[in-house]
C-alpha positions as a Python dict, from the first residue, in 0.01 Angstrom:
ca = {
    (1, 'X'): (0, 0, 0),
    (2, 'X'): (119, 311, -86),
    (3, 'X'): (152, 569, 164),
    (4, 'X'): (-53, 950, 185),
    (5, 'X'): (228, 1123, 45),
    (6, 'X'): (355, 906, -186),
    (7, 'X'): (-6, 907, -331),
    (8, 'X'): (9, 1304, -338),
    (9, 'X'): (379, 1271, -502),
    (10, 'X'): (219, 1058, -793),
    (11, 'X'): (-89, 1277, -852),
    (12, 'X'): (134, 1562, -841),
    (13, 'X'): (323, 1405, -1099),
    (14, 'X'): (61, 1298, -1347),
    (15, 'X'): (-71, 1678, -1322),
    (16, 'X'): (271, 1781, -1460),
    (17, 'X'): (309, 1513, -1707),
    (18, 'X'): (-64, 1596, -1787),
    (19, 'X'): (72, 1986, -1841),
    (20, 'X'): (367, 1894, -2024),
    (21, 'X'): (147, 1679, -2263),
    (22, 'X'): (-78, 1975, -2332),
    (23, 'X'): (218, 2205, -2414),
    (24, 'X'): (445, 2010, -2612),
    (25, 'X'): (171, 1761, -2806),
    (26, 'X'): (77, 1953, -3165),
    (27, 'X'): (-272, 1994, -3182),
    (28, 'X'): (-458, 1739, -3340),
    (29, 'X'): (-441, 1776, -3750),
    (30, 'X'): (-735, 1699, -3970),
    (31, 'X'): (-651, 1305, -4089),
    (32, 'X'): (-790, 1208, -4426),
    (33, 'X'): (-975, 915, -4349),
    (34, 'X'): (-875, 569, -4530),
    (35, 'X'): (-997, 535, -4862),
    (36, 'X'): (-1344, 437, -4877),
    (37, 'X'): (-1506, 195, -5138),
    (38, 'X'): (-1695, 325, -5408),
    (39, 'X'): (-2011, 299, -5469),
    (40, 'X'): (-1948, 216, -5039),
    (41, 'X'): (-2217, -7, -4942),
    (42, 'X'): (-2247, 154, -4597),
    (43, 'X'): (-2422, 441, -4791),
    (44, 'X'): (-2707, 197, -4901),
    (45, 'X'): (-2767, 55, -4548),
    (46, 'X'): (-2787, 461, -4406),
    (47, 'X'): (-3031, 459, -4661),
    (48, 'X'): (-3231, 143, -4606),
    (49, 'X'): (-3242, 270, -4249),
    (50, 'X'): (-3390, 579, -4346),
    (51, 'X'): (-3678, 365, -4519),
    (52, 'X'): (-3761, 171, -4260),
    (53, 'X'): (-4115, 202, -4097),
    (54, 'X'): (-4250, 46, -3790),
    (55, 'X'): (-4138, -209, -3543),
    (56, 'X'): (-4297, -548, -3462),
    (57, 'X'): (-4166, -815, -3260),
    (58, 'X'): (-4129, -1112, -3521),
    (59, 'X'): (-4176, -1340, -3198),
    (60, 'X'): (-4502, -1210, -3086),
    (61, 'X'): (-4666, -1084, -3402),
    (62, 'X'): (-4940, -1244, -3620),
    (63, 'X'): (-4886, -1392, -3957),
    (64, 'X'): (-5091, -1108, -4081),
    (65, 'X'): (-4879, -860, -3919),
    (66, 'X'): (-4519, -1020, -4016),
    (67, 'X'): (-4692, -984, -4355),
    (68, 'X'): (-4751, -635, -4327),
    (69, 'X'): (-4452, -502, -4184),
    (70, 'X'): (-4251, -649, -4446),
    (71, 'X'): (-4442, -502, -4772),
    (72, 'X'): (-4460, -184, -4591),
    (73, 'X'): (-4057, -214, -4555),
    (74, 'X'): (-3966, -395, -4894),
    (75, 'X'): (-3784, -70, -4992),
    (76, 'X'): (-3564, -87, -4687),
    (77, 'X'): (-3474, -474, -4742),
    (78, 'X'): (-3382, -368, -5098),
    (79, 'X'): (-3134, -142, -5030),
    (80, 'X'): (-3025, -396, -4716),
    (81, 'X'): (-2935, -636, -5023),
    (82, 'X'): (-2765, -318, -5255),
    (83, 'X'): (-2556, -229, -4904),
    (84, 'X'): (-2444, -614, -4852),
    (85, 'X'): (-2388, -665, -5230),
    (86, 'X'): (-2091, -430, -5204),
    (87, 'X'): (-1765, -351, -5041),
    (88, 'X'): (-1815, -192, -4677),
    (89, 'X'): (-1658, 33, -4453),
    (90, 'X'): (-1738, 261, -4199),
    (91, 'X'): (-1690, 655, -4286),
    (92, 'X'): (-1470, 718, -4006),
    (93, 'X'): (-1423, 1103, -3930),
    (94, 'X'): (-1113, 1198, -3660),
    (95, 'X'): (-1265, 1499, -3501),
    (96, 'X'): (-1424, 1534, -3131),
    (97, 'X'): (-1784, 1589, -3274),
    (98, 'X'): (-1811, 1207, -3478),
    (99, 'X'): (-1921, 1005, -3211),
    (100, 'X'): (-2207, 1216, -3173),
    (101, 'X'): (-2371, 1231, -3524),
    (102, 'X'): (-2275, 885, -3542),
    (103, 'X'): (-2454, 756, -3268),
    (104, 'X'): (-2778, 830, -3500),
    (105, 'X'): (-2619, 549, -3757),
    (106, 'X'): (-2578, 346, -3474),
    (107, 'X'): (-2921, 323, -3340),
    (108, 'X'): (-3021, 179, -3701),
    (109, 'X'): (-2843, -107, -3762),
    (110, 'X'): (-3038, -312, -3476),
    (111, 'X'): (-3362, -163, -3638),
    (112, 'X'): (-3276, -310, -3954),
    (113, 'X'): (-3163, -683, -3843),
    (114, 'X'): (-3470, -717, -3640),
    (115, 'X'): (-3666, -612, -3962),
    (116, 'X'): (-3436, -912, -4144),
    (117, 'X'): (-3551, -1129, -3839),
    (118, 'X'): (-3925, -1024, -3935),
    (119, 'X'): (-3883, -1099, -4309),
    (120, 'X'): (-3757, -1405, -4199),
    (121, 'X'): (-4003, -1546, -3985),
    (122, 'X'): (-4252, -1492, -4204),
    (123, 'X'): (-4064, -1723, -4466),
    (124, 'X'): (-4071, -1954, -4176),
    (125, 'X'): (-4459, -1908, -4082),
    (126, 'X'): (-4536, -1966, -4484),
    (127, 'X'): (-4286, -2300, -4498),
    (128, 'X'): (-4016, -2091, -4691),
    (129, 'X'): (-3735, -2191, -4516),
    (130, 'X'): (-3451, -2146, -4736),
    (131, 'X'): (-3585, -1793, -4774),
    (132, 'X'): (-3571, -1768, -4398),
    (133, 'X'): (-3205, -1904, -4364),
    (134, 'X'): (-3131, -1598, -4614),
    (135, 'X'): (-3290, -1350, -4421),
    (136, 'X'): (-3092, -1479, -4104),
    (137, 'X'): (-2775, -1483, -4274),
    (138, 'X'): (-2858, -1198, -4432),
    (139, 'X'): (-2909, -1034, -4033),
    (140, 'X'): (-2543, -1186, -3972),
    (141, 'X'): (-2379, -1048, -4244),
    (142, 'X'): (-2522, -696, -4176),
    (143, 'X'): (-2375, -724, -3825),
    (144, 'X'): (-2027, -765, -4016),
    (145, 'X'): (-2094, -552, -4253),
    (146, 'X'): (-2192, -220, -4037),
    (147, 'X'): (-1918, -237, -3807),
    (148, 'X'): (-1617, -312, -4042),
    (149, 'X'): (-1328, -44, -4045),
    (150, 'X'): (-1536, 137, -3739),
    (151, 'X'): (-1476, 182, -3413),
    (152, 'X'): (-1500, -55, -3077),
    (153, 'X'): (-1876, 86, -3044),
    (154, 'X'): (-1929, -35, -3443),
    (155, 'X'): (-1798, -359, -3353),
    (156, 'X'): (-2000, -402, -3030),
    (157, 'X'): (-2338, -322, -3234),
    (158, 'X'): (-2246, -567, -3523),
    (159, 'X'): (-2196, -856, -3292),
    (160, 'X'): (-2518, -786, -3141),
    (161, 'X'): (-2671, -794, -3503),
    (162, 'X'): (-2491, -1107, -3542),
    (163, 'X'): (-2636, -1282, -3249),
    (164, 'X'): (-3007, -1182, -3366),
    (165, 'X'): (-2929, -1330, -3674),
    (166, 'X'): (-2735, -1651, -3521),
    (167, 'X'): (-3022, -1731, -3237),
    (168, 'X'): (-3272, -1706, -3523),
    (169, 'X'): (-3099, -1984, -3741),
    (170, 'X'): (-3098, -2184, -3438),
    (171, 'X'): (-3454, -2187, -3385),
    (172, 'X'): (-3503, -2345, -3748),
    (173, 'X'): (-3172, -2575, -3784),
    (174, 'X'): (-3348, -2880, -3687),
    (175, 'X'): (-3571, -2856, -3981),
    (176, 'X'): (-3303, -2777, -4287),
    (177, 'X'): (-3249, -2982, -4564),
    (178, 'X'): (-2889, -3011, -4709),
    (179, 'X'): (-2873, -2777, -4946),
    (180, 'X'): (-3030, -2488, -4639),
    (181, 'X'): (-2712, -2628, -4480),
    (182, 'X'): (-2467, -2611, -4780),
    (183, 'X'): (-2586, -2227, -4808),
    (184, 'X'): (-2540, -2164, -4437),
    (185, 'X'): (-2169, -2311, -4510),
    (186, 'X'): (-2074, -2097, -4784),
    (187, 'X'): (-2237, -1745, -4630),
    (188, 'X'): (-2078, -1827, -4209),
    (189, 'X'): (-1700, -1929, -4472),
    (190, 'X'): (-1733, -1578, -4657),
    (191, 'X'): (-1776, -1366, -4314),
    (192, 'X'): (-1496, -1582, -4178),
    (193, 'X'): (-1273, -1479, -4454),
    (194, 'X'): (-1372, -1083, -4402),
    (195, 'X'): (-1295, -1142, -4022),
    (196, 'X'): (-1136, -823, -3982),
    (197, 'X'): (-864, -975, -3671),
    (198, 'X'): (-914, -881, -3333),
    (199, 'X'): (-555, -687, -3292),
    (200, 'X'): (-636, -444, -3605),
    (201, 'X'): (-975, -344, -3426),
    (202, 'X'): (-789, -264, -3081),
    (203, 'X'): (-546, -54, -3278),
    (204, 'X'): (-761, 127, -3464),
    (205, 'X'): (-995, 264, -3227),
    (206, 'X'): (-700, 366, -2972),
    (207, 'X'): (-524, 507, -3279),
    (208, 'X'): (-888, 737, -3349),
    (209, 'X'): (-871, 849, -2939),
    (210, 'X'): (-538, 1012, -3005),
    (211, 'X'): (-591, 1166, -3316),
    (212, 'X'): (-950, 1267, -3224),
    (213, 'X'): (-911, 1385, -2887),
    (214, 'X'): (-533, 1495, -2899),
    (215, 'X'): (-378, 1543, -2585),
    (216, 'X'): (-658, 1521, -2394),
    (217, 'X'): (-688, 1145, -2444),
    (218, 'X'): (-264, 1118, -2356),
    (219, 'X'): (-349, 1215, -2057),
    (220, 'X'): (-686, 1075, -1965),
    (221, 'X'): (-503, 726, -2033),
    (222, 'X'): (-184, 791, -1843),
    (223, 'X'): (-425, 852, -1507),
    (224, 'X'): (-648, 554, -1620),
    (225, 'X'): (-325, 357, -1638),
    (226, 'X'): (-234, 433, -1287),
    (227, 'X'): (-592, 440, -1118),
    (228, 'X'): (-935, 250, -1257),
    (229, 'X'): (-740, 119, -1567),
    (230, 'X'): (-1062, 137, -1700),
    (231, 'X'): (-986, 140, -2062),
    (232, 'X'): (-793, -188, -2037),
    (233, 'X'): (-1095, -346, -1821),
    (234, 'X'): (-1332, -190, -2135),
    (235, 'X'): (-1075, -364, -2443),
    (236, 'X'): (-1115, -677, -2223),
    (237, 'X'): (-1476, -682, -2195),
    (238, 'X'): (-1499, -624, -2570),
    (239, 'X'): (-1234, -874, -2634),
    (240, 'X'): (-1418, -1106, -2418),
    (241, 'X'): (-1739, -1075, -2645),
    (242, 'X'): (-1597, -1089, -2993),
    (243, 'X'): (-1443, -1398, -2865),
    (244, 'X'): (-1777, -1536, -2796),
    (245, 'X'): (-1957, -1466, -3152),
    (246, 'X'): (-1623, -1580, -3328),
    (247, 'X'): (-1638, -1900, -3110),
    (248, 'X'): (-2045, -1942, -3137),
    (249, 'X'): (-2071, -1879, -3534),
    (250, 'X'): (-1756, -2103, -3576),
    (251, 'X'): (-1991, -2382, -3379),
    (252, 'X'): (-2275, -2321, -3605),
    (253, 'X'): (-2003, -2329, -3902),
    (254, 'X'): (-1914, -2689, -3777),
    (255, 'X'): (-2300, -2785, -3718),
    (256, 'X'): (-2348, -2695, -4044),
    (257, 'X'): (-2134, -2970, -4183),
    (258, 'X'): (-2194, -3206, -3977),
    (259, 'X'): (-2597, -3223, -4040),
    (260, 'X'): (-2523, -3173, -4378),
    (261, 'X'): (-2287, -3465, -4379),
    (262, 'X'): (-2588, -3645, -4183),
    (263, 'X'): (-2817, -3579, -4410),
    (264, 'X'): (-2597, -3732, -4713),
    (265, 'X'): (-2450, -3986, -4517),
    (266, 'X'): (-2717, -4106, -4272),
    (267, 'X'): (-2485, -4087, -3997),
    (268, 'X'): (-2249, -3833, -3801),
    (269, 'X'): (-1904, -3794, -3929),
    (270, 'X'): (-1613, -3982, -3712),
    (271, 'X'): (-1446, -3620, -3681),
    (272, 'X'): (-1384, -3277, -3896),
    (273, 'X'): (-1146, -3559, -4110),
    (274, 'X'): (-1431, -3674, -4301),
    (275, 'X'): (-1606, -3310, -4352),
    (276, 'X'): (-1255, -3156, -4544),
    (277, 'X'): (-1272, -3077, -4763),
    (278, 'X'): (-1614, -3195, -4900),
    (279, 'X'): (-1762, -2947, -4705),
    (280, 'X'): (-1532, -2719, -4515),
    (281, 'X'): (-1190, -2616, -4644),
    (282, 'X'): (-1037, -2689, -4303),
    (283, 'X'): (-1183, -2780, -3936),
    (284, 'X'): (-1329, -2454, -3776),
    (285, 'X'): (-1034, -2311, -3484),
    (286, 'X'): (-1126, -2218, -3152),
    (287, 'X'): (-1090, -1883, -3138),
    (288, 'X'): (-1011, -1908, -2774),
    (289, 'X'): (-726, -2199, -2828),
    (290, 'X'): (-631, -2182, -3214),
    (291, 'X'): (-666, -2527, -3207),
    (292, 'X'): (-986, -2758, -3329),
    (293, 'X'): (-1362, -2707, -3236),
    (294, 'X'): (-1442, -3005, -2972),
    (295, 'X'): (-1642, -3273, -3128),
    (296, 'X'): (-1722, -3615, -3043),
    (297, 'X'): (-1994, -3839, -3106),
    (298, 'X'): (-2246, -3948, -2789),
    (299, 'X'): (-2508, -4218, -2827),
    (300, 'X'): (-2679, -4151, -3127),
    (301, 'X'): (-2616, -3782, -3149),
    (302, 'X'): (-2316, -3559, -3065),
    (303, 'X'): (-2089, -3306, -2858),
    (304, 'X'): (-1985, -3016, -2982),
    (305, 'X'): (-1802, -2709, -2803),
    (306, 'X'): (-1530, -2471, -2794),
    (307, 'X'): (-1317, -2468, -2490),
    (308, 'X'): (-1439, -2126, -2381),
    (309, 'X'): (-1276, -1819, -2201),
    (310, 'X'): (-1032, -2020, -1969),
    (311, 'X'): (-899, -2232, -2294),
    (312, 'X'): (-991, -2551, -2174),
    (313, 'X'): (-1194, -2853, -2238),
    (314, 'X'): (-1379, -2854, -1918),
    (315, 'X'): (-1554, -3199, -2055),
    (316, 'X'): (-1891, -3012, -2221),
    (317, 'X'): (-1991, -2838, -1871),
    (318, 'X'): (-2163, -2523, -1961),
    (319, 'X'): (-2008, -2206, -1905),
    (320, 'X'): (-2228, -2015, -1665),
    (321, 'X'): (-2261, -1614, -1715),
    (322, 'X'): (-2081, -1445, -1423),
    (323, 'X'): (-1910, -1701, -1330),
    (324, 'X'): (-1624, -1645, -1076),
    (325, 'X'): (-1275, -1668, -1051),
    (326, 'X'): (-1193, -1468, -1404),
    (327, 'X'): (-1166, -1666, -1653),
    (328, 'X'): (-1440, -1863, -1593),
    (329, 'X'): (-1449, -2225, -1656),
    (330, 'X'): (-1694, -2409, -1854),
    (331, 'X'): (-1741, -2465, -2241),
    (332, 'X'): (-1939, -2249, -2529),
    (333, 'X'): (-2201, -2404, -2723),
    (334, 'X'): (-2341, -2235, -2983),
    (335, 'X'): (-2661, -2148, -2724),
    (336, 'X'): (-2420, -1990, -2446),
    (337, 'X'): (-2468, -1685, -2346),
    (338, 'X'): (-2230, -1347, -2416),
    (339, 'X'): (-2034, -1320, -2151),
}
């Protein structure tokens, strides 16, 4: 424990380093922003937003209703399809005002997957289901596509989209024929391959706090690193819960083959051996080990998991939200919770 005035000497000192930041750092320069794809199909999906009308909850709603919410919005869902057809990236802007107009874009992209979710379970209500699994895809490849090149925030919103989209296919998997799962195979392959990697998203949005806020963020992070450490409890968190979608659409990835494999085979594959490359190009990694998803056959069925936040098989036992001590043991399934 430190003692009174040995906290004073270090506050004391972090005011002066705080000073000497604000002298002697230039003041922040307008940064062009990285070159953006055109036509950028983040302009499409502001504009699908902007179409949108209504709400309903897809869940609770009538087939009637599901039926009119979707005409009324078959504009929006358009231009959903235009955005996704094309290259994405977030319109990043370095300057202290950003975060506020962008919180409007923000706000949207929710809106819009639970209108995908909507389109979808009507396909599923009128025994369309391979027009459902593209609506659901469609809600997990909007999550990817909305946040990529953003910020933390971006990439917190677009896993949320992803899990809408996710926890719908799960509620129809059981029903899918083999080519429903081929499709879900070659969509969950193409957003692995756009993965933008965990490292690059860190760097970016601590490189867009120092050019954005200048000095002011120097110094709010030097304190931080000598007091709450908040920001590195906030990257952890977020780390934490990109882990969790990579790990549960990875899961769903393997599923994918494996019922497919089923459904040609009329039995479960021995392991990921028999479903590469006839079906995957390689066994799905654990994002949370690098090393193989965990599957094994059981009875007439099968087990499969990744090892989870700890990194190891804890023999299928469920990671439990909140669990304590950090990390917490138990394995993800593709229902798990986000941590």
């Amino acid at each position: 424990m430190l003692s009174r005035k040995r906290w004073i000497l270090l506050v004391l000192l972090l005011v002066v380093a705080g000073l000497a930041a604000l002298l002697l750092w230039p003041s922040p320069r307008p940064v062009a922003p990285a070159a953006l794809p055109s036509p950028n199909g983040y302009d499409d999906l502001l504009k699908a937003a902007a179409a949108r009308q209504g709400a309903v909850d897809a869940s609770a709603a009538s087939t009637e209703e599901l039926r009119g919410f979707v005409e009324d919005n078959r504009e929006a869902l358009r231009l959903v399809r235009v955005g996704l057809s094309r290259a994405c990236q977030v319109p990043l802007e370095y300057s202290q005002t950003y975060m506020t107009t962008h919180m409007n874009d923000l706000a949207s992209w929710k809106a819009l997957t639970l209108a995908l979710k909507a389109e979808g379970a009507l396909a599923e209500r009128e025994s369309r289901l391979a027009d459902a699994v593209k609506s659901h895809l469609d809600g997990m490849r909007l999550g990817q596509h909305v946040a990529r090149g953003g910020l933390l925030i971006d990439q917190l919103v677009g896993i949320s989209c992803q899990g809408i989209g996710l926890n719908s296919l799960m509620d129809v998997r059981t029903n899918l024929s083999a080519p429903d799962w081929r499709e879900v195979i070659q969509t969950l392959e193409a957003i692995e391959r756009e993965q933008e990697p965990l490292p690059s998203m860190v760097a970016r949005d601590r490189d867009w706090g120092r050019r954005a806020m200048g000095a002011g963020y120097v110094v709010a992070s030097v304190v931080d690193r000598f007091t709450s450490r908040s920001l590195d409890v906030a990257y952890d968190k977020f780390r934490l819960k990109h882990l969790n979608i990579s790990a549960r659409r990875r899961l769903l990835l393997a599923e994918a083959a494996i019922r497919s494999f089923w459904l040609e085979n009329h039995r479960y594959p021995d392991g990921f051996r028999e479903l590469v490359p006839a079906l995957l190009p390689a066994a799905p990694a654990d994002p949370y080990t690098e090393t193989n998803l965990i599957y094994r056959l059981k009875g007439d069925s099968f087990l499969l998991y990744s090892a989870g936040p700890d990194g190891k098989d804890d023999g299928g036992t469920p990671f439990r939200k909140g669990a304590e001590p950090y990390p917490p043991k138990g394995d993800i399934f593709l229902d798990s919770p986000s941590p």
